[in-house]
N, CA and C atoms as an extended XYZ file, in Angstrom:
567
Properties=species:S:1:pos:R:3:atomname:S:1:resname:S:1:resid:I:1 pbc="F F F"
N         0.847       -1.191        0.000 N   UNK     1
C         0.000        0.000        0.000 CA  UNK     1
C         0.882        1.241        0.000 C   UNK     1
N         0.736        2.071       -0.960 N   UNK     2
C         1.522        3.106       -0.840 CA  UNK     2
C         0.918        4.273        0.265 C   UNK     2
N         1.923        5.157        0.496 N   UNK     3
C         1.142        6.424        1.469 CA  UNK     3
C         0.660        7.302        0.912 C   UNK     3
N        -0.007        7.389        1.796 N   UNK     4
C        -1.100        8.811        1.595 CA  UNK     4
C        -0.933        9.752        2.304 C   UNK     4
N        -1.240       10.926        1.984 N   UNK     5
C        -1.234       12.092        3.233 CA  UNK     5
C        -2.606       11.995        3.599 C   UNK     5
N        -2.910       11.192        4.696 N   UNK     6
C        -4.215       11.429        4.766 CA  UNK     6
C        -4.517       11.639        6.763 C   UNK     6
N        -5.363       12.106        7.450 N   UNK     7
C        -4.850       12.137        8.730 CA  UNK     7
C        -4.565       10.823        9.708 C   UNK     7
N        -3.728       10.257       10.380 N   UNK     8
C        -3.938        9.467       11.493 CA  UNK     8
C        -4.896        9.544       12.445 C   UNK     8
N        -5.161        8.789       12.811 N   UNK     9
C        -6.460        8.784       14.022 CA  UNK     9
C        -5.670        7.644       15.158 C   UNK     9
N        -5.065        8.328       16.278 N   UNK    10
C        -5.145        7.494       17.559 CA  UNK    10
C        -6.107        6.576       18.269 C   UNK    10
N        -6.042        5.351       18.259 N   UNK    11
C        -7.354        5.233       18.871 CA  UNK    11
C        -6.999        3.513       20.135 C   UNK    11
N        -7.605        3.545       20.744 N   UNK    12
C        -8.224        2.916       22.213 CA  UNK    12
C        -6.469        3.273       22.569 C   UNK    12
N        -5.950        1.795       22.879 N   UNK    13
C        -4.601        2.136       24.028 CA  UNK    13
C        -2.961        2.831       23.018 C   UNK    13
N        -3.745        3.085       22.105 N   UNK    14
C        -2.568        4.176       21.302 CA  UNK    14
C        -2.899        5.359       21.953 C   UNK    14
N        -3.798        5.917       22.539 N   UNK    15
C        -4.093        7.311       23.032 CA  UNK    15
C        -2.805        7.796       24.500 C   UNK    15
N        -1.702        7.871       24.891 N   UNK    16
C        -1.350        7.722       25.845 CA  UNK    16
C        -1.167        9.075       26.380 C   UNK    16
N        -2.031        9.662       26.581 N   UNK    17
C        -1.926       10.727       27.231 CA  UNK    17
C        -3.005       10.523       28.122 C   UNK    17
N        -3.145       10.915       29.569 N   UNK    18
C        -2.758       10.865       30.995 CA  UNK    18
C        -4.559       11.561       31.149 C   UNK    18
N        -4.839       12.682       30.438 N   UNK    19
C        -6.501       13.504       30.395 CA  UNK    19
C        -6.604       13.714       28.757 C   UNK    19
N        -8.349       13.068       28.135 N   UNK    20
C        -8.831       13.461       27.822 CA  UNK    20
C       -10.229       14.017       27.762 C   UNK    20
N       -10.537       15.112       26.417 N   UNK    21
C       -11.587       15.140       26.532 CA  UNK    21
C       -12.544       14.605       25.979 C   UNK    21
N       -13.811       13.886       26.489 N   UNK    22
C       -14.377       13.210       25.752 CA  UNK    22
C       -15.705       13.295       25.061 C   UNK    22
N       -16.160       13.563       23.370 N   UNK    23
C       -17.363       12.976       23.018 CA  UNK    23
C       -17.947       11.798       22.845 C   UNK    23
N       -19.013       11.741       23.238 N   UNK    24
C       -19.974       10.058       23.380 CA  UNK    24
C       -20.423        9.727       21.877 C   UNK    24
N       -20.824        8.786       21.582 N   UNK    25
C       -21.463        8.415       20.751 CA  UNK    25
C       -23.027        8.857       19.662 C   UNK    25
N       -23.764        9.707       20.878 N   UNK    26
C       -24.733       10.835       20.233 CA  UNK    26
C       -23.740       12.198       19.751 C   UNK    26
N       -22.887       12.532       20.232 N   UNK    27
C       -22.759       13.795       20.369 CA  UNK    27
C       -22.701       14.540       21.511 C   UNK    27
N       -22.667       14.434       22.574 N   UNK    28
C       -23.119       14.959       23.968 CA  UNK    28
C       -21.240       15.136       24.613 C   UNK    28
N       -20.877       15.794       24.951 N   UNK    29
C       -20.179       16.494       25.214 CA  UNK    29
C       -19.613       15.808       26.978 C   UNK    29
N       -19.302       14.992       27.101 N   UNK    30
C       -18.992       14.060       28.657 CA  UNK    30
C       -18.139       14.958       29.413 C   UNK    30
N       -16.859       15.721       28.841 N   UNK    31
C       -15.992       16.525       29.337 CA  UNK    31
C       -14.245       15.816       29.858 C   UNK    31
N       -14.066       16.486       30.645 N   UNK    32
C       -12.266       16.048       30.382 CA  UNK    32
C       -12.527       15.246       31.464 C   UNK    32
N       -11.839       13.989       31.192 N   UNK    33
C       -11.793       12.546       32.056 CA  UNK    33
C       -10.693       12.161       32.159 C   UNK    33
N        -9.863       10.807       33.077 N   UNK    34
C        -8.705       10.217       32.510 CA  UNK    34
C        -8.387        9.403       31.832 C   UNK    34
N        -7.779        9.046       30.556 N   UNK    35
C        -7.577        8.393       29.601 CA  UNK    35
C        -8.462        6.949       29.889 C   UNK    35
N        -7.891        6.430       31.333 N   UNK    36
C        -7.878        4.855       31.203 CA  UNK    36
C        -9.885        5.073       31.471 C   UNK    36
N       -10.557        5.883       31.808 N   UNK    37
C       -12.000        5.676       32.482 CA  UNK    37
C       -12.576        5.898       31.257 C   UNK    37
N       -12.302        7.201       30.332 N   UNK    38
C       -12.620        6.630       28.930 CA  UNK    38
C       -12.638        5.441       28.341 C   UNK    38
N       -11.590        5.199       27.979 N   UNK    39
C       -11.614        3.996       27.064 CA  UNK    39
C       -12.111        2.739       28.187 C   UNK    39
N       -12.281        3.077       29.536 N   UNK    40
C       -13.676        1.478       29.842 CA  UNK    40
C       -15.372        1.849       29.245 C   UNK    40
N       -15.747        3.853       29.233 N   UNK    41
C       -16.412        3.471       29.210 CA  UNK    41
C       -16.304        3.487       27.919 C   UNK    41
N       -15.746        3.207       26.579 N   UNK    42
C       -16.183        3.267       25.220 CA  UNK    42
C       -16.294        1.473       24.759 C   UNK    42
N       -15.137        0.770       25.848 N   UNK    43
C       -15.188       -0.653       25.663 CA  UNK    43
C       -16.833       -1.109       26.279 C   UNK    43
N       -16.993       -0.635       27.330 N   UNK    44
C       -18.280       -1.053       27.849 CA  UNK    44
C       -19.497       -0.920       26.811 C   UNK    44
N       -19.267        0.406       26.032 N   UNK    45
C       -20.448        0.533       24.905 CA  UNK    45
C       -20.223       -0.498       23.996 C   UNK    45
N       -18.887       -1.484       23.487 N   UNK    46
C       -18.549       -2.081       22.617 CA  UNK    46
C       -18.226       -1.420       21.339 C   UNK    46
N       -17.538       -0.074       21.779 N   UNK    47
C       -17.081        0.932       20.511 CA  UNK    47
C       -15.840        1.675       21.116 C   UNK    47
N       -15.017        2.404       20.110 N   UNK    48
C       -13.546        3.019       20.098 CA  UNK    48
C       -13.551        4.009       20.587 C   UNK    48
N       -12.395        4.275       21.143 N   UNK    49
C       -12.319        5.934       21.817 CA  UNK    49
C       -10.958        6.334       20.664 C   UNK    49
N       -11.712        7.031       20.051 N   UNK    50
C       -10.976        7.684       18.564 CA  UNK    50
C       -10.287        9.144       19.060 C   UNK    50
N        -9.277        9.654       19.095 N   UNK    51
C        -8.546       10.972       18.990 CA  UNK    51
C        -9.096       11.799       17.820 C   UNK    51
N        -9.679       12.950       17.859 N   UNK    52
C        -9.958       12.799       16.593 CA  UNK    52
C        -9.261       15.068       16.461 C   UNK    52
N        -9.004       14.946       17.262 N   UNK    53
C        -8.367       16.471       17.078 CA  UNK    53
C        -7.326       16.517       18.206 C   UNK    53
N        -5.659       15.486       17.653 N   UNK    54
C        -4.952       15.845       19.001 CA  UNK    54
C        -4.324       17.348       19.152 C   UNK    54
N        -4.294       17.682       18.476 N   UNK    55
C        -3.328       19.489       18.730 CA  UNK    55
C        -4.305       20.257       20.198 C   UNK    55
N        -5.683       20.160       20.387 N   UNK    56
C        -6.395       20.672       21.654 CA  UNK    56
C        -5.938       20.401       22.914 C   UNK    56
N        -5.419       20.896       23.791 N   UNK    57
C        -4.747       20.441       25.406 CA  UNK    57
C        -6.057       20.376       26.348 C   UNK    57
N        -6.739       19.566       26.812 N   UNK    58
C        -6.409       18.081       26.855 CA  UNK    58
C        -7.089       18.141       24.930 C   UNK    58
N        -6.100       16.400       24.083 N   UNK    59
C        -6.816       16.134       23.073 CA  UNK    59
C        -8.674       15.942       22.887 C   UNK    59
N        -9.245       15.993       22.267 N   UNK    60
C       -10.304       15.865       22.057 CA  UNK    60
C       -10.748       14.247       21.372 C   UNK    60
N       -11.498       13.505       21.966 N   UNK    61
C       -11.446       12.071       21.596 CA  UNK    61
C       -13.079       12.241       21.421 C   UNK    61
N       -13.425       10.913       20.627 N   UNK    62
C       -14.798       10.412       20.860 CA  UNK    62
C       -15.191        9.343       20.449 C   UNK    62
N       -16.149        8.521       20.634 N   UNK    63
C       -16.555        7.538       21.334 CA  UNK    63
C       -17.535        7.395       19.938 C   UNK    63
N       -16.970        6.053       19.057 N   UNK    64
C       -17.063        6.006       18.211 CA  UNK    64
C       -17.126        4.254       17.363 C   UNK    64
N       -17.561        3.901       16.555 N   UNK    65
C       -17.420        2.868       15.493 CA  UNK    65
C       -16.344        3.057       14.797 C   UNK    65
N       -14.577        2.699       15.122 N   UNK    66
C       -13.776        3.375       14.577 CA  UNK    66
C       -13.626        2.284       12.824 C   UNK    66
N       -14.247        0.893       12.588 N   UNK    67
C       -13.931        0.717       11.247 CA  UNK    67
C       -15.064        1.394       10.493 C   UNK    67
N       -16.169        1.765       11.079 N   UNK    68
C       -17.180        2.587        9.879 CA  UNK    68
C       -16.850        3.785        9.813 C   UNK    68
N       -16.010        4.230       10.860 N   UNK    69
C       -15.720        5.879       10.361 CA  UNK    69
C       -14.337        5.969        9.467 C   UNK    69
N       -13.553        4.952        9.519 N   UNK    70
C       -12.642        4.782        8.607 CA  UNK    70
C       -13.287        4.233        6.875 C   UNK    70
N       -14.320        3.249        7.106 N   UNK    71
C       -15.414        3.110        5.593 CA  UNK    71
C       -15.661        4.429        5.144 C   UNK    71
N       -16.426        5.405        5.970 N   UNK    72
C       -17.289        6.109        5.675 CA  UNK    72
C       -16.201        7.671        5.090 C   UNK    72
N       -14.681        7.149        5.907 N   UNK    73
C       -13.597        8.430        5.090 CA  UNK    73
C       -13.124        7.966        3.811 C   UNK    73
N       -13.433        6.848        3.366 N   UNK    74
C       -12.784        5.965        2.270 CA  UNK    74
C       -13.929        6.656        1.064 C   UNK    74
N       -15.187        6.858        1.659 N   UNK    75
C       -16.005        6.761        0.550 CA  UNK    75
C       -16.180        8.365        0.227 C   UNK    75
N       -15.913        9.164        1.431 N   UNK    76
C       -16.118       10.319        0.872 CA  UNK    76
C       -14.357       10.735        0.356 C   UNK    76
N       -12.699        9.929        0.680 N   UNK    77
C       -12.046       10.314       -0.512 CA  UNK    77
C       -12.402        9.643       -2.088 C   UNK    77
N       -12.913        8.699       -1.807 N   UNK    78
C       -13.550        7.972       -3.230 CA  UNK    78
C       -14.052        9.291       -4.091 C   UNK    78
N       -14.993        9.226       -3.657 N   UNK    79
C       -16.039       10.342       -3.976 CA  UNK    79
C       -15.551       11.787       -4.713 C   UNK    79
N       -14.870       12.305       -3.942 N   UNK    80
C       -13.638       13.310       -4.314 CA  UNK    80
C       -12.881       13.288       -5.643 C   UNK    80
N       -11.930       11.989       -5.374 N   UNK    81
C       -10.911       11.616       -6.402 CA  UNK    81
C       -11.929       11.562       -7.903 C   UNK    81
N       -13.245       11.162       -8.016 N   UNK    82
C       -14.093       10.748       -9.238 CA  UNK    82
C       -14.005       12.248       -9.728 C   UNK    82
N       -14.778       13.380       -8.618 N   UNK    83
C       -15.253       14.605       -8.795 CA  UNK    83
C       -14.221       15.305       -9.386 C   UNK    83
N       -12.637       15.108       -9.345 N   UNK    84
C       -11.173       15.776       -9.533 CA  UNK    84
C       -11.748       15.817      -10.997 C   UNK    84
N       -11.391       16.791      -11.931 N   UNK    85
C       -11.213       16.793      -13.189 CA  UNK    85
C        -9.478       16.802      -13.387 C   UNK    85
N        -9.185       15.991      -14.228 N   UNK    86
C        -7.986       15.942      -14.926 CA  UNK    86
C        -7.250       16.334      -16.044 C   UNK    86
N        -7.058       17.608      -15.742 N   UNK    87
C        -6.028       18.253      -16.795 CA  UNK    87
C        -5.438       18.051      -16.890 C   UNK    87
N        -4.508       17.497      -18.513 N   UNK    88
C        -3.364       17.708      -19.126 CA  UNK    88
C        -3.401       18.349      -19.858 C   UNK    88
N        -1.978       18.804      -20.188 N   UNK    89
C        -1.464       19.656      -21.140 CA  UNK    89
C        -0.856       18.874      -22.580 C   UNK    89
N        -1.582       19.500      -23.289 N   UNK    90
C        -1.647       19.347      -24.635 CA  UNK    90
C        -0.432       19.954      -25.318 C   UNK    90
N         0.024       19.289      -26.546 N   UNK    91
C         1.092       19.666      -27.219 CA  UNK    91
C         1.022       19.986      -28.505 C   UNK    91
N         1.240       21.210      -28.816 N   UNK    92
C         1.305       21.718      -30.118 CA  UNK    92
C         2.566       22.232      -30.444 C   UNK    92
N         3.211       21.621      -31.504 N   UNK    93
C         4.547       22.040      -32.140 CA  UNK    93
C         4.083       22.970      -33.308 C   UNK    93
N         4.721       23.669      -33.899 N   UNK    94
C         4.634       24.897      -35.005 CA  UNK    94
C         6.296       25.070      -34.947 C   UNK    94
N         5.995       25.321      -36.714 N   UNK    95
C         7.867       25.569      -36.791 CA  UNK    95
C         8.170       27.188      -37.474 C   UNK    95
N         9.125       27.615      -37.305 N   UNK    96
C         9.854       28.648      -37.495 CA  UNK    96
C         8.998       29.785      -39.193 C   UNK    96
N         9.229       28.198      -39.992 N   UNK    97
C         8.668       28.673      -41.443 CA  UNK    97
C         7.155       27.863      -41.923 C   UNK    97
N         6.288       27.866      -41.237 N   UNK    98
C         5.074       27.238      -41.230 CA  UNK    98
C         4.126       28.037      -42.123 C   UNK    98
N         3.691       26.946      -42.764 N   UNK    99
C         2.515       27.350      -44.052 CA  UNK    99
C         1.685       27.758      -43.581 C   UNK    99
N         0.345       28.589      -44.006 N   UNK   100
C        -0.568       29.412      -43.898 CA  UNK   100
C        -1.755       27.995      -43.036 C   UNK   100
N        -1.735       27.182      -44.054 N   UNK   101
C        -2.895       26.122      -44.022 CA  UNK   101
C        -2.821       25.392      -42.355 C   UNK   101
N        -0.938       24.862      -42.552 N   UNK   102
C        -0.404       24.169      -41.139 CA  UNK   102
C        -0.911       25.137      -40.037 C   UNK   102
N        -0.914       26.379      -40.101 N   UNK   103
C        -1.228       27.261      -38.886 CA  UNK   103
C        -2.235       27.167      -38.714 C   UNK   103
N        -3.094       27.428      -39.438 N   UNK   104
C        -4.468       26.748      -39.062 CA  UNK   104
C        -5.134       25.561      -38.603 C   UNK   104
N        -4.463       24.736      -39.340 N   UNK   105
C        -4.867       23.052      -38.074 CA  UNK   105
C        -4.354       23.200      -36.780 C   UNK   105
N        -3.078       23.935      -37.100 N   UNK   106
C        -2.126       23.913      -35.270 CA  UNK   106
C        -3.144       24.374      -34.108 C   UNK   106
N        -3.865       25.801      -35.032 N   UNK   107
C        -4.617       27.183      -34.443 CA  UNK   107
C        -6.098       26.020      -33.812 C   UNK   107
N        -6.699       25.467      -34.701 N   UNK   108
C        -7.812       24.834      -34.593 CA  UNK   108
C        -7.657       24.019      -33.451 C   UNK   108
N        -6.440       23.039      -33.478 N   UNK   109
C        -6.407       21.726      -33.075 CA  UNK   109
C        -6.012       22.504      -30.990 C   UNK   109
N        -5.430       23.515      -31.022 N   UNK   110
C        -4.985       24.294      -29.775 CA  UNK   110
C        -6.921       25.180      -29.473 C   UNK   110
N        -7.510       25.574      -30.318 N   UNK   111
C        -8.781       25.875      -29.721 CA  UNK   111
C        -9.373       24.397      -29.246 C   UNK   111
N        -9.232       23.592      -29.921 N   UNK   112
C       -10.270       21.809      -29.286 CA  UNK   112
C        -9.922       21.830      -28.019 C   UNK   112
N        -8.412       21.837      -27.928 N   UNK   113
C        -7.738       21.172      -26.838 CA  UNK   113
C        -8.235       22.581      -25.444 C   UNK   113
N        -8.284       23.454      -25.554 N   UNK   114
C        -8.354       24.885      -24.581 CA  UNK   114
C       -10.288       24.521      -24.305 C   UNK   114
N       -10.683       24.487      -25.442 N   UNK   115
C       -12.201       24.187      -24.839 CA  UNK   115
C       -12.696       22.566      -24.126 C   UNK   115
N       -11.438       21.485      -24.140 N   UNK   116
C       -11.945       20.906      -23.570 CA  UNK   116
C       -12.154       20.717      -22.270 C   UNK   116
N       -11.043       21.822      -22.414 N   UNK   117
C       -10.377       21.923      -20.421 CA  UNK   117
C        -9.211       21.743      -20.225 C   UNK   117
N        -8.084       21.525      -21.148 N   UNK   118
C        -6.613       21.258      -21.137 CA  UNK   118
C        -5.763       22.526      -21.484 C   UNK   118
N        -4.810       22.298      -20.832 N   UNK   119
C        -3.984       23.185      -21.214 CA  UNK   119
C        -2.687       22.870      -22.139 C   UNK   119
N        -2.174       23.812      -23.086 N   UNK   120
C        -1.831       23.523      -24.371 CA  UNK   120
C        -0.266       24.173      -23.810 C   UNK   120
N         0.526       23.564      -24.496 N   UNK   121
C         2.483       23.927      -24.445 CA  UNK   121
C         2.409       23.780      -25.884 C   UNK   121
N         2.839       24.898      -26.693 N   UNK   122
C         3.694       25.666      -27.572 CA  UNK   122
C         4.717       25.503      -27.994 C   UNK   122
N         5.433       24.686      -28.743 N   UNK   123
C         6.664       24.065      -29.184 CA  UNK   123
C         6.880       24.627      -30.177 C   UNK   123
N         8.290       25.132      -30.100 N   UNK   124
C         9.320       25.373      -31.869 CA  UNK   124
C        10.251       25.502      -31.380 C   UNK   124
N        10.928       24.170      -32.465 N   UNK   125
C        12.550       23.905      -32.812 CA  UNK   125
C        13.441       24.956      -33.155 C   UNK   125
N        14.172       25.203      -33.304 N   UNK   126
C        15.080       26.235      -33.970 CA  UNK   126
C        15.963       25.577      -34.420 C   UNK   126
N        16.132       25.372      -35.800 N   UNK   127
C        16.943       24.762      -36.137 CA  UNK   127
C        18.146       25.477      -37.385 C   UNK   127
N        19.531       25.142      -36.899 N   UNK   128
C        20.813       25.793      -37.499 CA  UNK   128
C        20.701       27.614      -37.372 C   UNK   128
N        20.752       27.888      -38.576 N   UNK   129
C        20.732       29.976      -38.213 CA  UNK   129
C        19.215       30.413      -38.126 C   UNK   129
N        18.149       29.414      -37.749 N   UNK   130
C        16.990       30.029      -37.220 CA  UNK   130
C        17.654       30.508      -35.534 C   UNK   130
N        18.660       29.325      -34.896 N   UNK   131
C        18.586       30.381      -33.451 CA  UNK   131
C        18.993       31.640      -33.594 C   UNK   131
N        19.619       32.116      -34.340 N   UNK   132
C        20.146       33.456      -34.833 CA  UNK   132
C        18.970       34.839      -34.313 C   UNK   132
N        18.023       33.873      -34.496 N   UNK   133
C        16.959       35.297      -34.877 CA  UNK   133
C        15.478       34.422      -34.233 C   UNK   133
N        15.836       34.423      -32.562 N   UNK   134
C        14.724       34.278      -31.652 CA  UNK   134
C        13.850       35.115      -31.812 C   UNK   134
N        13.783       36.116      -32.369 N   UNK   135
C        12.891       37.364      -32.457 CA  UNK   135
C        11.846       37.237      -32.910 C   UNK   135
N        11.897       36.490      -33.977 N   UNK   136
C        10.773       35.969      -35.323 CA  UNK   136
C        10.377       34.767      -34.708 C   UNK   136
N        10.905       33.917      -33.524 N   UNK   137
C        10.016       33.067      -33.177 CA  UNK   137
C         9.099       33.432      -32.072 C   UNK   137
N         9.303       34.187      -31.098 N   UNK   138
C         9.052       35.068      -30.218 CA  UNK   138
C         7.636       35.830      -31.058 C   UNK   138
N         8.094       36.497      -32.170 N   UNK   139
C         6.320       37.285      -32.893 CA  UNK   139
C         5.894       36.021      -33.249 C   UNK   139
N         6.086       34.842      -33.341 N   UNK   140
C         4.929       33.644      -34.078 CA  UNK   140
C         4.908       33.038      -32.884 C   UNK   140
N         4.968       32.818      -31.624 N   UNK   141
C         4.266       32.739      -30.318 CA  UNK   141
C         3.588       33.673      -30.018 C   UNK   141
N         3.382       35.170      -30.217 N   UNK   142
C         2.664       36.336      -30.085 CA  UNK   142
C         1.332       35.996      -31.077 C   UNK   142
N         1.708       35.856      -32.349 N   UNK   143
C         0.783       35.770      -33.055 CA  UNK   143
C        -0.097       34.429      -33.367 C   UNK   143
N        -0.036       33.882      -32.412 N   UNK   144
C        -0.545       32.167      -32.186 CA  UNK   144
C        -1.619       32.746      -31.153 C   UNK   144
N        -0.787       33.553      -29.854 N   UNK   145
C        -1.727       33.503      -28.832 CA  UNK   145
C        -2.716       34.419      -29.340 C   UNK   145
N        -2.356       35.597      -30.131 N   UNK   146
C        -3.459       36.575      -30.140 CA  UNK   146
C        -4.893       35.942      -31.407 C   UNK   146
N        -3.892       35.084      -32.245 N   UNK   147
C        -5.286       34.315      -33.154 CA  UNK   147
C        -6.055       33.388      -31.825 C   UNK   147
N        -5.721       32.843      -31.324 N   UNK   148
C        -6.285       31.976      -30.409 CA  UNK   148
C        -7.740       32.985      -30.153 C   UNK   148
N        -7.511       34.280      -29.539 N   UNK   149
C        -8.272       35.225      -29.147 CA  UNK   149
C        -8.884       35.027      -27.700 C   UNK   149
N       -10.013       35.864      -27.371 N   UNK   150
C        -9.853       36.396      -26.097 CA  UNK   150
C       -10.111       35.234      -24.973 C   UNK   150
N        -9.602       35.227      -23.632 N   UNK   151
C       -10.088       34.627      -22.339 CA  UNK   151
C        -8.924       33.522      -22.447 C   UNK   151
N        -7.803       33.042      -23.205 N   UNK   152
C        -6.476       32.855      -23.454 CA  UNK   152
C        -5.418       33.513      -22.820 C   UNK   152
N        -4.935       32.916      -21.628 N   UNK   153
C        -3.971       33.616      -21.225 CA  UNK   153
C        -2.684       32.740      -20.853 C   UNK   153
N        -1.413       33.330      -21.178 N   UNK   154
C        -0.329       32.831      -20.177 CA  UNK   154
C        -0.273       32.237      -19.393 C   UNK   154
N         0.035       30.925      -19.531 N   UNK   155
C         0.457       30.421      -17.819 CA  UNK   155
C         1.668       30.076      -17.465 C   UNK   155
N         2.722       29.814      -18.433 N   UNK   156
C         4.062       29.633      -18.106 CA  UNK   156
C         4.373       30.739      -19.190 C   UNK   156
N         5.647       31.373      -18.496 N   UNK   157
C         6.416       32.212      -19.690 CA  UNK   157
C         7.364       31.812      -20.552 C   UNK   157
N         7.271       32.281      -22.187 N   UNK   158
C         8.217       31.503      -22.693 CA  UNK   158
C         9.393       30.872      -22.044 C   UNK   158
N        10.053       29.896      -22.636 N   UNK   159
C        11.252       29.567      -21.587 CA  UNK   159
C        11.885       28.737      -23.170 C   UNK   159
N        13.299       28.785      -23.009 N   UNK   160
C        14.069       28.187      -23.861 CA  UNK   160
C        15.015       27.313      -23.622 C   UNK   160
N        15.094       25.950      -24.279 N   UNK   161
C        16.333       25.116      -23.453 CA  UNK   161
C        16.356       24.763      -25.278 C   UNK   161
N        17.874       25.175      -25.134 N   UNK   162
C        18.569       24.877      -26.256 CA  UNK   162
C        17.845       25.234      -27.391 C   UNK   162
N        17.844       24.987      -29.156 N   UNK   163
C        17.222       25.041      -29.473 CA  UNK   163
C        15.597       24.656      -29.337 C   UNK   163
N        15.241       24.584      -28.533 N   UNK   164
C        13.629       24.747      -28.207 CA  UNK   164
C        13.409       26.034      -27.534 C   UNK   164
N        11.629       26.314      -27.863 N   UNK   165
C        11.294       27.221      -27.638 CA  UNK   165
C        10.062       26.979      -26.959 C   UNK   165
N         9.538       27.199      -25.659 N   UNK   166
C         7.790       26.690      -25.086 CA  UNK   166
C         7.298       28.156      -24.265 C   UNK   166
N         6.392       27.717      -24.686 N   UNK   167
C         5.269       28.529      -23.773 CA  UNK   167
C         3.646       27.917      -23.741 C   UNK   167
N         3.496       27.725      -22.236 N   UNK   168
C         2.085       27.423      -22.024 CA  UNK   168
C         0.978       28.437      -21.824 C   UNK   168
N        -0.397       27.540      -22.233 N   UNK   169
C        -0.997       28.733      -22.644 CA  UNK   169
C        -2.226       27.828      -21.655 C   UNK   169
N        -3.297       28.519      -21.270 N   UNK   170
C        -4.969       28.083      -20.799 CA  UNK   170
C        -6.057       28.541      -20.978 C   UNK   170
N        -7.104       28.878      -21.154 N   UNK   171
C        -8.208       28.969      -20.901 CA  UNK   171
C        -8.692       29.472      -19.645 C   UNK   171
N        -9.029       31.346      -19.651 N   UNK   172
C        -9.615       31.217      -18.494 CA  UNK   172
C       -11.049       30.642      -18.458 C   UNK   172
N       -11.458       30.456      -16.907 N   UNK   173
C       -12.829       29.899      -16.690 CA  UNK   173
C       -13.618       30.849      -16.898 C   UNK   173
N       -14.666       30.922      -16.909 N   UNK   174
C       -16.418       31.716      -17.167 CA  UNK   174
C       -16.611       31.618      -16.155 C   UNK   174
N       -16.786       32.316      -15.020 N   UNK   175
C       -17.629       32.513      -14.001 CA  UNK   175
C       -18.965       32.225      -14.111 C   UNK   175
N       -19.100       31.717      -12.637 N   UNK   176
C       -20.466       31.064      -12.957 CA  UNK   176
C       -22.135       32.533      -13.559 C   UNK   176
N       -21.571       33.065      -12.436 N   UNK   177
C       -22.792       34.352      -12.950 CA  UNK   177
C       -22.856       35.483      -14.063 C   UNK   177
N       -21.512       34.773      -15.020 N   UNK   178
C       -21.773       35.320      -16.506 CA  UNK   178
C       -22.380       34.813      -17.158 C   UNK   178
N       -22.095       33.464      -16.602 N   UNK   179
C       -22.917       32.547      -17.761 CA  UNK   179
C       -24.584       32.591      -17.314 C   UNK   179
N       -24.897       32.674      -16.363 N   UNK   180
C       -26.374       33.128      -15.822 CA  UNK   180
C       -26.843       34.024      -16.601 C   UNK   180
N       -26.250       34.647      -16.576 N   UNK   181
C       -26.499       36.016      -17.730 CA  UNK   181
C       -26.998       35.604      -18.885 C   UNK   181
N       -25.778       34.831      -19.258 N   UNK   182
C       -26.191       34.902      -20.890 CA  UNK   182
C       -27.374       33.491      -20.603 C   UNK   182
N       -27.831       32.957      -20.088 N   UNK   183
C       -29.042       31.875      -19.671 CA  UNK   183
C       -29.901       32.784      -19.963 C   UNK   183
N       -29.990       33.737      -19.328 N   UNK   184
C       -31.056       34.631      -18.320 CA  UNK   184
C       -31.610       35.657      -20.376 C   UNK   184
N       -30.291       36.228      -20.908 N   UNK   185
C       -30.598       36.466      -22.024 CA  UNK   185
C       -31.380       35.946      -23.586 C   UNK   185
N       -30.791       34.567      -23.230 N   UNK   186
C       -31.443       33.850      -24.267 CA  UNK   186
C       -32.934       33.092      -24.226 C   UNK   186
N       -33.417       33.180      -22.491 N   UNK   187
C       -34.515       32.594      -22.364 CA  UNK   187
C       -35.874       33.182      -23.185 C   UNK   187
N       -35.702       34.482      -23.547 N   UNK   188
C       -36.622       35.581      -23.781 CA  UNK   188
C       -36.628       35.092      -25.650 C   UNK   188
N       -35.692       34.859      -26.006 N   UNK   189
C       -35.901       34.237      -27.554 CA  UNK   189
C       -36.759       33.416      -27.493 C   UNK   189
């Protein structure tokens, strides 16, 4: 099993500190006790005396089903990890002396990739006395982003290793209450 950063939970005779404080099993608030009278009475209920916030002096414990509350954290990181959307970054190369037509699939194929939700890296070679004259590759990264057009912005700054040349580019988001707007506009058609 690999690790996770996920929190530890102390629980029955791992707790070794001397006073805690204790919640019951409804919720009800018992108050600061000593370790060992807790955990009889959580054994007596036939349930765990869980740590569940040690940084508080005395820790804060409670009185608990400690494998369903470990199920029940499994399902809400489950749950989470599905909800994550997964961006990658997309790759578009363009070269130094690129045809009218090629710029346009590059241009097209970098709008698909920005509206799907990915973010796009910007590639050109420089090759022999093109490094000579970064300048002209520098205006055809300018003039990539500005065809792209608006809500396109920067996210890494050009950067150069050796003959290569990158810059990443994204998609800002739409706020949610612009797009209400334009809902709110088109309902009336």
């Amino acid at each position: 099993m690999r690790y996770e950063n996920r929190p530890r939970y102390r629980v029955n005779q791992y707790i070794r500190l001397p006073e805690v404080q204790v919640i019951d099993d409804t919720g009800r608030l018992l108050g600061v006790m000593p370790t060992s009278q807790a955990l009889q009475l959580a054994h007596e209920r036939g349930l765990d005396l869980v740590e569940v916030n040690p940084t508080q002096r005395p820790p804060i414990t409670k009185i608990m089903d400690y494998g369903q509350f470990k199920y029940k954290q499994q399902k809400i990181a489950q749950a989470q990890k599905v909800k994550a959307k997964k961006v990658e970054v997309k790759g578009v190369r363009i070269s130094f002396k690129i045809g009218e037509h090629d710029w346009n699939v590059r241009l097209k194929q970098a709008q698909r990739f920005l509206e799907d939700g990915h973010k796009v890296r910007l590639e050109m070679v420089l090759r022999g006395r093109e490094r000579a004259h970064s300048d002209l590759a520098v205006a055809g990264f300018n003039r990539f982003v500005a065809d792209l057009g608006e809500g396109v912005y920067i996210e890494v700054p050009l950067g150069r290793q050796g003959g290569r040349m990158n810059l990443q580019i994204a998609k800002r988001k739409v706020e949610a209450s612009k797009t209400k707007e334009v809902a709110n506009l088109t309902d009336g058609i």
